[in-house]
C-alpha positions in Angstrom: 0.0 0.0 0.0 1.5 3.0 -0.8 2.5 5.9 1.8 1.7 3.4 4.8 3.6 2.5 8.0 2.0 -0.9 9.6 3.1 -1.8 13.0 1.8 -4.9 14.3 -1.3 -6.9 14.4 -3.4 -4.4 15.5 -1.0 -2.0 14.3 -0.9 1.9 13.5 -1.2 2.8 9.4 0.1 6.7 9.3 -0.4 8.7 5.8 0.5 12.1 5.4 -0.9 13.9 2.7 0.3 17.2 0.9 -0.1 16.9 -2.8 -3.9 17.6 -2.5 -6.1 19.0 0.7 -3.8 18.2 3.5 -4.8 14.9 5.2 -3.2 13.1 7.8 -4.3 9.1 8.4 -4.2 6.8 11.0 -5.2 3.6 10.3 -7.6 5.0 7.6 -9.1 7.0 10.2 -8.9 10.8 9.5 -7.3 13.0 12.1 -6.1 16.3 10.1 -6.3 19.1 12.6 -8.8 21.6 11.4 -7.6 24.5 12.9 -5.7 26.9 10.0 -2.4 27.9 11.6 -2.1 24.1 13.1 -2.4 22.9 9.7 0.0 25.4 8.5 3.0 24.3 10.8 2.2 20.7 10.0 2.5 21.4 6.4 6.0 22.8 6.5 7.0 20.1 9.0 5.6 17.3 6.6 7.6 19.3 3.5 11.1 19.1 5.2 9.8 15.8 7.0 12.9 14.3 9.1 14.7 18.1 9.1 14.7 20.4 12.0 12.4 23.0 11.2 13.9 26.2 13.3 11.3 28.1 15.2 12.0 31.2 13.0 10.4 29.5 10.2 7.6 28.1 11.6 7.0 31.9 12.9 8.0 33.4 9.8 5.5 31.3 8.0 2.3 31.7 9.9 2.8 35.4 10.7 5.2 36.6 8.0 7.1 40.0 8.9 4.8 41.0 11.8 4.7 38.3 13.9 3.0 38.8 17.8 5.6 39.1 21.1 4.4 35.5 22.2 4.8 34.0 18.8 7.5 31.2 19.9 5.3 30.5 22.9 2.1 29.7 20.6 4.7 27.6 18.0 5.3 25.6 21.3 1.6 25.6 21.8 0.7 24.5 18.0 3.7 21.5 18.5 2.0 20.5 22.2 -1.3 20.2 20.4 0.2 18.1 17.3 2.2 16.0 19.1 -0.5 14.9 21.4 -3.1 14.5 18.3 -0.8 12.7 16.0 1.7 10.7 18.2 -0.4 9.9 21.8 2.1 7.8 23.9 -0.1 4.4 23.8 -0.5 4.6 19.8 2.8 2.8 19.2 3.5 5.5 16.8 7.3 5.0 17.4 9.8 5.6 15.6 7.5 8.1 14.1 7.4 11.5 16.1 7.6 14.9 16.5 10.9 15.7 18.3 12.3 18.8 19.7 15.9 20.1 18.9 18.1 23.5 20.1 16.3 25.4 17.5 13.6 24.0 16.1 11.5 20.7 15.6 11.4 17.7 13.2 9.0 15.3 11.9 10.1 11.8 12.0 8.3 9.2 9.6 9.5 7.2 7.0 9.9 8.5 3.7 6.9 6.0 2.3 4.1 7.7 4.4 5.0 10.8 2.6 2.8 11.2 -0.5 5.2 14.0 -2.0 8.4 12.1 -1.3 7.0 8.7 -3.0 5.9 11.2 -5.8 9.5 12.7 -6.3 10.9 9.3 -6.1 8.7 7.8 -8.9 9.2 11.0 -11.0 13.2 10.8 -10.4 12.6 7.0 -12.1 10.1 7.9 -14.6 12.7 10.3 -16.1 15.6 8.7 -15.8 13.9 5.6 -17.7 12.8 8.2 -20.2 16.5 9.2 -21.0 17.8 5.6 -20.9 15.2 5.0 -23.8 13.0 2.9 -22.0 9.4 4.7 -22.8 7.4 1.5 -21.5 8.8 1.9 -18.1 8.8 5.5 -17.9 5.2 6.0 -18.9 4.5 3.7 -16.2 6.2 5.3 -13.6 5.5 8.8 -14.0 1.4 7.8 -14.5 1.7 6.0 -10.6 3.5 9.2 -9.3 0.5 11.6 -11.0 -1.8 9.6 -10.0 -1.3 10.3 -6.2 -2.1 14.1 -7.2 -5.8 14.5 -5.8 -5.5 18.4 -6.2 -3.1 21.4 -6.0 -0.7 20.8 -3.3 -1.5 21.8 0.1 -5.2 23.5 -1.7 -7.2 24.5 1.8 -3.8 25.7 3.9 -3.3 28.9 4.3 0.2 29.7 3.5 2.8 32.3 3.9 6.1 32.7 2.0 7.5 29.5 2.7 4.7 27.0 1.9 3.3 29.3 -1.7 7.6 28.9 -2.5 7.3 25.5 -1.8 3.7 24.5 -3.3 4.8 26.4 -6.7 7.9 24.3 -6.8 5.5 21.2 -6.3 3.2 22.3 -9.6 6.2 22.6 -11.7 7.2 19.1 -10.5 4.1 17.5 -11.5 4.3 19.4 -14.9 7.6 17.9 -15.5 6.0 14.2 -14.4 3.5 15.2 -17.4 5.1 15.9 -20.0 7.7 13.1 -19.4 4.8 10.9 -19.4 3.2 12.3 -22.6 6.8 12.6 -24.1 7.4 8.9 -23.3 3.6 7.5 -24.6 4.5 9.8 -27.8 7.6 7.9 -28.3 5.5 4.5 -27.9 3.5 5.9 -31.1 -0.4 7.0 -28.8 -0.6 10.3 -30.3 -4.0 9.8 -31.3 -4.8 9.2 -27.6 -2.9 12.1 -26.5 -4.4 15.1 -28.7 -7.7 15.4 -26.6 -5.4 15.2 -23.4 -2.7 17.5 -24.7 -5.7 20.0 -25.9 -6.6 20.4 -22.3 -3.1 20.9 -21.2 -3.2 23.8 -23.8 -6.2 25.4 -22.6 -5.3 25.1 -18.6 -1.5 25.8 -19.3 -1.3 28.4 -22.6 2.1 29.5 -21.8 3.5 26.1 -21.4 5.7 25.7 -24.6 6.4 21.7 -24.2 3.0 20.9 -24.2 2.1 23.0 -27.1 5.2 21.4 -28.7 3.9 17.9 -27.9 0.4 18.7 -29.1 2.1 20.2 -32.4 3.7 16.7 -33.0 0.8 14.5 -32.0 -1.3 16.1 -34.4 0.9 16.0 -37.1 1.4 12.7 -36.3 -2.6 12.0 -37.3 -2.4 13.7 -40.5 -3.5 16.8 -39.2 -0.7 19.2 -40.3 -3.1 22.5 -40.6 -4.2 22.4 -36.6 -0.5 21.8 -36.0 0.4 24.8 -37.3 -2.4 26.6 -35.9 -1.7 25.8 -32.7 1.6 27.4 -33.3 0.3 30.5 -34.5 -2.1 31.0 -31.8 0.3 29.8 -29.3 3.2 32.7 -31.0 0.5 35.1 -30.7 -0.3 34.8 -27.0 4.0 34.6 -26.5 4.2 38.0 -28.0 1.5 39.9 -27.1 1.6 38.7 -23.2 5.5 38.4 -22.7 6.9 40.1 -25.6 8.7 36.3 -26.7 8.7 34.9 -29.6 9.2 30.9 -29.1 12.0 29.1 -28.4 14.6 27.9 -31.0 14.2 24.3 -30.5 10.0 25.1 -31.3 10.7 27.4 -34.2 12.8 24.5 -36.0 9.7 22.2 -35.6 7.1 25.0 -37.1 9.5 25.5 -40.3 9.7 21.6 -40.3 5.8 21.2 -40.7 6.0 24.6 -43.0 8.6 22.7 -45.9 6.6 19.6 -45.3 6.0 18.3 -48.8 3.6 16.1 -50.2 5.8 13.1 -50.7 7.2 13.3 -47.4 4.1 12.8 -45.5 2.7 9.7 -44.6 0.2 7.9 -46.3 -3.1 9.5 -45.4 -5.8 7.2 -43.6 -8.9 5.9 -45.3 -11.7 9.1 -44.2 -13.5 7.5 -41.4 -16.7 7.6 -40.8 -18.1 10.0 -39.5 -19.0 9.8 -36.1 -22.7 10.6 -35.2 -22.9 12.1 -31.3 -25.9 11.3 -29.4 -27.5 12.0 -25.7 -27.3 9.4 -23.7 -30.2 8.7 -21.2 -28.9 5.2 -19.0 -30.8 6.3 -16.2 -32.2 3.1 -14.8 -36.4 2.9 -14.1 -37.7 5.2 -11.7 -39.7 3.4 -9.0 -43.5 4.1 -8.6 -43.7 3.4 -4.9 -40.8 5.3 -3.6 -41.6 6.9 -0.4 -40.3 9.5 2.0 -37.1 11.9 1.4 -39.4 14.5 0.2 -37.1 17.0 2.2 -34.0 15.5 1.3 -34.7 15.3 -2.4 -35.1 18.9 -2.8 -32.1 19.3 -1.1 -30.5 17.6 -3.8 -32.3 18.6 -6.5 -31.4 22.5 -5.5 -27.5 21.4 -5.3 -27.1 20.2 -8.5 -29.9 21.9 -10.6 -28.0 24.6 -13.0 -31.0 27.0 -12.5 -30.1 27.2 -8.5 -26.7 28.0 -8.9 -25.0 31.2 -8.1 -21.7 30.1 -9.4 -19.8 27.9 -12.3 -18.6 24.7 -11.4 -19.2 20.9 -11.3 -21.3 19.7 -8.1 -21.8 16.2 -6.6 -24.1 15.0 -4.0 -22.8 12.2 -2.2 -25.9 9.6 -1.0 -24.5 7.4 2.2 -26.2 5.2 4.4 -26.3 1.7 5.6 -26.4 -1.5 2.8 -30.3 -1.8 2.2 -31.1 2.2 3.6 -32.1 3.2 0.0 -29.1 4.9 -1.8 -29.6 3.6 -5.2 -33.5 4.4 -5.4 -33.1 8.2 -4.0 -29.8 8.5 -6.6 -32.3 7.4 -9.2 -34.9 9.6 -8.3 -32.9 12.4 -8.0 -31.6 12.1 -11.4 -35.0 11.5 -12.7 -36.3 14.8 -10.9 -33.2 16.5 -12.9 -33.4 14.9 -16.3 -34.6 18.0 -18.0 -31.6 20.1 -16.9 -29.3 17.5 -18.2 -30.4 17.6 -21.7 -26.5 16.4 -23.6 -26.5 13.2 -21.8 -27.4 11.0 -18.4 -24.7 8.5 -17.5 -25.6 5.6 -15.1 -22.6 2.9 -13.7 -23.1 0.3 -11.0 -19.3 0.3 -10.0 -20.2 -2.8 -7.7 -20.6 -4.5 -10.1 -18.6 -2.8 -13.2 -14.9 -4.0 -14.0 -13.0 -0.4 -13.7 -13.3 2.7 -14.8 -11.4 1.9 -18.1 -14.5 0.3 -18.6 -16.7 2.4 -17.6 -15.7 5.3 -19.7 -15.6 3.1 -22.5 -19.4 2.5 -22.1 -19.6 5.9 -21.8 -17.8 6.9 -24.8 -19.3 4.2 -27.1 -22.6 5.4 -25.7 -21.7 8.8 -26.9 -21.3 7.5 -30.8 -17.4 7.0 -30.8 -16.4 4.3 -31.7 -15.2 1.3 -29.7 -11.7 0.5 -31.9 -11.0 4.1 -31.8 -10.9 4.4 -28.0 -7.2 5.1 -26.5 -6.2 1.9 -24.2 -5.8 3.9 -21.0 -7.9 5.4 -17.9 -6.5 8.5 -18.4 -6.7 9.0 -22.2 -10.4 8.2 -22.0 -11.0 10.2 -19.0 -9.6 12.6 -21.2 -11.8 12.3 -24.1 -14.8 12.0 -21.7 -13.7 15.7 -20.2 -12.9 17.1 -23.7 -16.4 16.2 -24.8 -18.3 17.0 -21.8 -16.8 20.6 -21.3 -19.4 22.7 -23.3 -22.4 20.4 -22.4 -24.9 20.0 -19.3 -24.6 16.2 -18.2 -25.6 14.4 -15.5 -23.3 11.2 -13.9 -25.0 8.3 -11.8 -22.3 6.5 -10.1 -23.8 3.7 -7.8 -21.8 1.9 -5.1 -18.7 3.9 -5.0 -16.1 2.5 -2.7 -13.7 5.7 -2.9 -13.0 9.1 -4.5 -10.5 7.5 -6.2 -13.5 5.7 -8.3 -15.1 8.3 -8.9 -12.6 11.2 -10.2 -11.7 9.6 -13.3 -15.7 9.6 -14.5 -16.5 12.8 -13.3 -17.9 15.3 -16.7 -15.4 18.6 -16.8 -18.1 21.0 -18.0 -18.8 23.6 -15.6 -23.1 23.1 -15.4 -22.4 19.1 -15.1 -23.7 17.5 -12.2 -22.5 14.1 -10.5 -24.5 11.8 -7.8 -22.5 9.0 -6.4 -23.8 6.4 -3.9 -21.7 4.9 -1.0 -21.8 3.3 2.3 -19.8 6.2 3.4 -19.6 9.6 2.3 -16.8 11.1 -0.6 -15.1 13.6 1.5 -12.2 14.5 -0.9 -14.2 15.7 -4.3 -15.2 19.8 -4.5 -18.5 20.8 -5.1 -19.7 17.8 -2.5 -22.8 17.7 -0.8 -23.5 15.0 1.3 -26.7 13.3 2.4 -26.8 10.6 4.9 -29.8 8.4 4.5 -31.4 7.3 7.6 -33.6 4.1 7.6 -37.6 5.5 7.2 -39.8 6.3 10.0 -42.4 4.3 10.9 -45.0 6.2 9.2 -43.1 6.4 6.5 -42.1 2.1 6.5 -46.0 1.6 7.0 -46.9 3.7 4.2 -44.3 1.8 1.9 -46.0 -1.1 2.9 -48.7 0.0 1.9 -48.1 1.0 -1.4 -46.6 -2.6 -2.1 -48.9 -5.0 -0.6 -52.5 -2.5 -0.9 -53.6 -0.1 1.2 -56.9 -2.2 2.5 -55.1 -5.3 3.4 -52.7 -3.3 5.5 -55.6 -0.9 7.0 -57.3 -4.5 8.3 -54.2 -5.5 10.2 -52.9 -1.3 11.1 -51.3 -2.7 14.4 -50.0 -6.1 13.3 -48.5 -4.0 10.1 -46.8 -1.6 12.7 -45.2 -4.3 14.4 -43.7 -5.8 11.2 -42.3 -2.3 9.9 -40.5 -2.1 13.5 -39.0 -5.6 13.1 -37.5 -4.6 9.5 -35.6 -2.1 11.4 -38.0 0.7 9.5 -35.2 -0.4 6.4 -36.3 -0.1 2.8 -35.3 -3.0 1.4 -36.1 -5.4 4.2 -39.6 -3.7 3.9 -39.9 -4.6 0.6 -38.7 -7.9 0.4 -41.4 -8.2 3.3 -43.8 -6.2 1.5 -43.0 -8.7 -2.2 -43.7 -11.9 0.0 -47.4 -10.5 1.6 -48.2 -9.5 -2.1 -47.0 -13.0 -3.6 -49.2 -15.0 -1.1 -53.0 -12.8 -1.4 -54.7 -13.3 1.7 -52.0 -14.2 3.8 -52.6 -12.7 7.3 -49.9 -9.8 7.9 -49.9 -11.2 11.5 -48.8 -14.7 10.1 -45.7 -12.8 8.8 -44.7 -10.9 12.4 -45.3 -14.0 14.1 -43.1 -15.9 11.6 -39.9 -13.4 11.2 -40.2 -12.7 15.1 -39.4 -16.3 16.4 -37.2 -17.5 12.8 -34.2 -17.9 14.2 -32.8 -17.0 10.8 -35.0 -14.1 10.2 -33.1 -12.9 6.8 -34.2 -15.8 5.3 -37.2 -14.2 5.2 -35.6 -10.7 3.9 -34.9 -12.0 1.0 -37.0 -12.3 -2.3 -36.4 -12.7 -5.9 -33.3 -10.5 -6.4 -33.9 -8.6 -3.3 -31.8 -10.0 -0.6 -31.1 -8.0 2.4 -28.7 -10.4 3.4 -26.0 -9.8 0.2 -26.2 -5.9 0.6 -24.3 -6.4 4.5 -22.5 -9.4 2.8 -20.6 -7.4 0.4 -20.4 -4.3 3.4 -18.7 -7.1 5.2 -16.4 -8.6 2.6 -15.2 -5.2 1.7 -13.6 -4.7 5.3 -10.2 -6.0 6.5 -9.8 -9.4 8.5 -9.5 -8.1 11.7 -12.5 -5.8 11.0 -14.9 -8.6 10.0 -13.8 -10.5 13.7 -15.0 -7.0 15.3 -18.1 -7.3 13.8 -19.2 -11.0 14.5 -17.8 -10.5 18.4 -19.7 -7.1 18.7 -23.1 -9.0 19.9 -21.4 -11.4 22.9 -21.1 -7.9 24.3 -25.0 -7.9 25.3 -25.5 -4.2 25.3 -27.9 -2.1 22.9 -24.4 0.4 22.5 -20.8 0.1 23.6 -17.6 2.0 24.1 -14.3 1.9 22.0 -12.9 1.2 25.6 -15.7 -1.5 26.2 -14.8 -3.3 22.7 -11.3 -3.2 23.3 -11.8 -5.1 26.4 -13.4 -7.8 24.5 -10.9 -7.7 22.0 -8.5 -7.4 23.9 -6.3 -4.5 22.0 -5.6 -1.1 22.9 -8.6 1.7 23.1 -7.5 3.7 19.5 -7.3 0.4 18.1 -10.7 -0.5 19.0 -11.6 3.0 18.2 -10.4 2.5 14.4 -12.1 -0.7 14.2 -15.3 0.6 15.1 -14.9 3.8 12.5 -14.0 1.3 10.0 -17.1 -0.5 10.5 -18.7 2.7 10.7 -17.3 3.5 7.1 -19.4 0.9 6.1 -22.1 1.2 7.0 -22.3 -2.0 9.6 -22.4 0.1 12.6 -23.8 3.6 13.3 -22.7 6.5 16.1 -25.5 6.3 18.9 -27.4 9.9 18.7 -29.2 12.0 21.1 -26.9 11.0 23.7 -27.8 13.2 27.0 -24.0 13.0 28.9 -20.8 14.0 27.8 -19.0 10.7 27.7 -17.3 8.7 25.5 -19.1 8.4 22.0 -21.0 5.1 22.0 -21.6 2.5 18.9 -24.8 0.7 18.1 -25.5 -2.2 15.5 -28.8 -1.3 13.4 -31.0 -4.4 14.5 -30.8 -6.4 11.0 -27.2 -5.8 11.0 -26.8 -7.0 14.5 -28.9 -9.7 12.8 -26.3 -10.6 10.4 -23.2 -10.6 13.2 -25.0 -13.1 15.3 -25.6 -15.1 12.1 -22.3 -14.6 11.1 -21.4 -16.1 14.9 -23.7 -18.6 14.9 -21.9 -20.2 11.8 -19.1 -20.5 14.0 -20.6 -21.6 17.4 -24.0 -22.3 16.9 -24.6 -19.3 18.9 -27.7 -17.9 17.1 -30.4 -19.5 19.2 -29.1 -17.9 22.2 -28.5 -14.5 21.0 -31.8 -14.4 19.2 -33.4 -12.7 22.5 -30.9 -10.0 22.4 -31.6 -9.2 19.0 -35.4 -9.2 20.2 -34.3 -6.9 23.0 -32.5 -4.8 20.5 -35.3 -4.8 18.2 -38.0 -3.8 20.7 -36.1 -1.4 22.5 -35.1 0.2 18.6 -39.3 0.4 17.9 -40.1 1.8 20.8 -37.7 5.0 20.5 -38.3 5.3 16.4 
């Protein structure tokens, strides 16, 4: 795993993050300080990582020429309040630390936690493969160093003199990775992939000769000798008229090159293709009749991403989290539905559960578009690319369902600056701009009653109001197990709803029963649960012999028998999936406490009971659970 330190079986995994929104790690778990000067010291201690940073910097940096009479008193304050937030004593952080010297203080972690150092390494490889005349390996190695670029480096610090000095030398590393990389996948003859990418480049870079070079020769390369030399001309003409330039020598050679070009020299011109009819694509799977609730929450989304609400230019998302079986994919859907008529160039749906990649993905994308499938460039980032190049001057709307990480969903996200994306995970996407985030709670139970309703018929459920009520409360008030409940009452006409509460409150394998057809309540926390680590999945079968409704990191670690911020991150892991929840509305000020929703408490003791034969006797609990969950809904 890249820019990871692992100590131990229950041990500590530290990132620190810079070429991006600073981000600090542990063990997965998020712990950047939020305050703005904190994060400006860490910043310049992560950039000279394992130097002594003197005091005068770090006070030079955060108050520039003017600094306050107590300034090295609140540096000491600001290192105080790192040290005990990154490094506590019982993490087992060491070697790793923040260490004091005679003038200064210095960050000690090893150079692979460190996404800037693993990105200057890769580069210094990338380019020296490059100049050995090994293209293959260098493309390779400078596309895994960019890709650890999640934004402009150090984007939501403030900085002073130091970090700007620093962050601007960082860009014009990351330039040079790029146009090694292109240079190198030119040399491997994929100029026709590169022209949409190297376009771009010109547009977000129109002083950058080397990449108007490169785009020169790429499209020369396709036969396209008159945009080749207009790119030059326009490219001349910004030189002169912004710097008073003309270009460089090595760029004039190649103009006068593509000027004496004569017939014979050229190569062979391609057979015309044909051309390529461009349509709208509208993948938006079915909209659901009986959808029920979110009213509130809808709007909400609908006003984020609508073009007509927004005050400003630029692509938004709305991130849908919840729990497996809450509802995600049917909100997404009706979301997008509510917005199809803003969206009018194009609606693009991917399950990326069930999808290979997103090479994949764009490629349905683009072939859904009207280009053609032999003509798409091989990799994720040429088609990306192409899929940003064409979305640019166009209103279009992305569905991306079951989204693991941000790093899924970048590469698929449109460019144009009215697009819209909605992307559906068990947790939220906290490292995309333009986010909103809506966390999906199970229903209420008016709101489960009424679904059930709607499914099974309105007078069947009206007979049996109470027994109805009861059912709802035992689905945990959770969509899908509602309406797998709901499709087996409708299945069976006349089928007492009080048959079904009596049956799925004394199964001892009550999500047999939420299960039908191709719902199955069961595979949604099955693949929540297979997604997680080892040592995660043991947390979340043992959770239940712990007999309370909630519990404490401390109380889990005693049953685990690991230290308190290991327990901690186990539980926020789980969290991050959506097999546990945070206990709300707690009165006191204690420790935060964890709860199981019931069904998924459901599926631990299941998951126990394969190993013990346990269910039977924590069946009650879950009853407990359940009863004592209706009862405050």
């Amino acid at each position: 795993m890249d820019g990871i330190v692992i100590w131990g079986m229950f041990g500590v995994l530290l990132q620190f993050k810079l070429l991006g929104p600073l981000c600090v790690l542990s063990d997965d778990r998020d712990i950047t300080p939020s305050a703005p000067k904190l994060r400006e010291i860490l910043a310049l201690l992560i950039v000279r990582a394992n130097q002594f940073v003197s005091t005068t910097d770090l006070v030079d940096e955060v108050w520039g020429a003017d600094p306050p009479r107590s300034a090295h008193v609140t540096v000491q304050t600001y290192i105080h309040r790192l040290r005990k937030s990154l490094f506590p004593k019982e993490s087992g952080h060491e070697p790793a630390g923040l260490h004091t010297g005679w003038h200064g203080y210095r960050l000690e972690i090893a150079a692979e936690a460190v996404d800037k150092i693993q990105f200057e390494h890769m580069a210094q490889q990338g380019s020296a493969a490059l100049e050995s005349g090994e293209p293959g390996e260098a493309t390779e190695l400078l596309r895994h160093a960019l890709r650890l670029w999640r934004g402009p480096a150090m984007s939501d610090v403030e900085t002073g003199e130091l970090l700007s000095a620093y962050a601007v030398r960082l860009e014009e590393s990351r330039l040079r990775a790029l146009e090694g990389r292109i240079e190198a996948d030119l040399q491997l003859g994929r100029h026709r992939g590169l022209v949409s990418e190297l376009k771009e480049l010109t547009m977000t870079q129109p002083l950058h000769e080397g990449f108007h070079s490169q785009l020169m020769l790429a499209l020369q390369r396709c036969q396209r000798r008159d945009e080749a030399l207009d790119v030059y001309r326009r490219f001349r003409g910004r030189l002169v008229e912004e710097l008073a330039l003309e270009p460089s020598p090595d760029l004039q050679r190649l103009h006068r090159s593509m000027l004496t070009e004569t017939a014979e020299s050229r190569p062979a011109p391609e057979v015309p293709a044909e051309r390529v009819q461009l349509v709208a694509p509208a993948q938006l799977p079915n909209d659901i009749a009986d959808f029920t609730g979110r009213a509130e929450l809808i709007g909400s989304a609908v006003r984020w991403l609508s073009p007509a609400e927004r005050s400003d230019d630029g692509l938004r998302i709305v991130s849908v989290m919840g729990m497996p079986g809450v509802g995600k994919s049917t909100f997404a859907v009706r979301v997008a539905h509510r917005l199809r008529p803003a969206f009018g160039d194009g609606q693009f749906y991917a399950n990326l559960g069930a999808a290979a990649g997103a090479k994949e993905v764009l490629g349905q994308f683009l072939r859904s578009i009207g280009f053609p499938g032999e003509r798409l460039p091989d990799s994720v980032e040429e088609r990306a690319t192409m899929f940003r190049t064409w979305s640019v001057d166009r209103n279009v709307l992305v569905v991306l369902d079951d989204v693991t990480s941000d790093a899924d969903v970048q590469p698929l996200l449109p460019a144009g600056p009215r697009c819209a994306a909605v992307a559906t995970a068990c947790s939220g996407l906290q490292g995309l701009a333009g986010t909103h985030t809506i966390d999906l709670e199970p229903l209420t139970g008016e709101e489960s009653l009424e679904m059930l309703a709607v499914i099974v018929g309105r007078d069947r459920i009206a007979a049996e109001r109470d027994e109805a009520r009861s059912l709802v409360a035992l689905c945990g008030y959770l969509p899908l197990a509602v309406r797998c409940i709901g499709a087996r009452l409708r299945s069976v006409p006349g089928w007492p709803v009080r048959n079904m509460r009596q049956h799925l409150e004394t199964s001892n394998r009550p999500l047999d029963l939420l299960q039908f057809n191709q719902l199955d309540v069961r595979a949604r926390l099955a693949g929540s649960y297979r997604s997680v680590p080892s040592h995660a999945q043991t947390a979340f079968r043992l959770l239940p012999t712990l007999g309370a409704s909630s519990f404490t990191a401390a109380e889990v670690a005693v049953r685990l028998d690991c230290p308190a911020k290991r327990a901690e991150a186990l539980l926020a892991r789980l969290v991050g999936h959506g097999l546990l929840r945070i206990q709300k509305d707690v009165v006191d000020e204690g420790p935060v406490r964890f709860e199981f929703h019931p069904i998924a408490r459901c599926y631990a003791e299941e998951l126990l009971g394969g190993e013990t034969d346990a269910t039977p006797y924590l069946w009650p609990i879950y009853m407990r659970t359940v009863l004592g969950f209706r009862n405050h809904a």
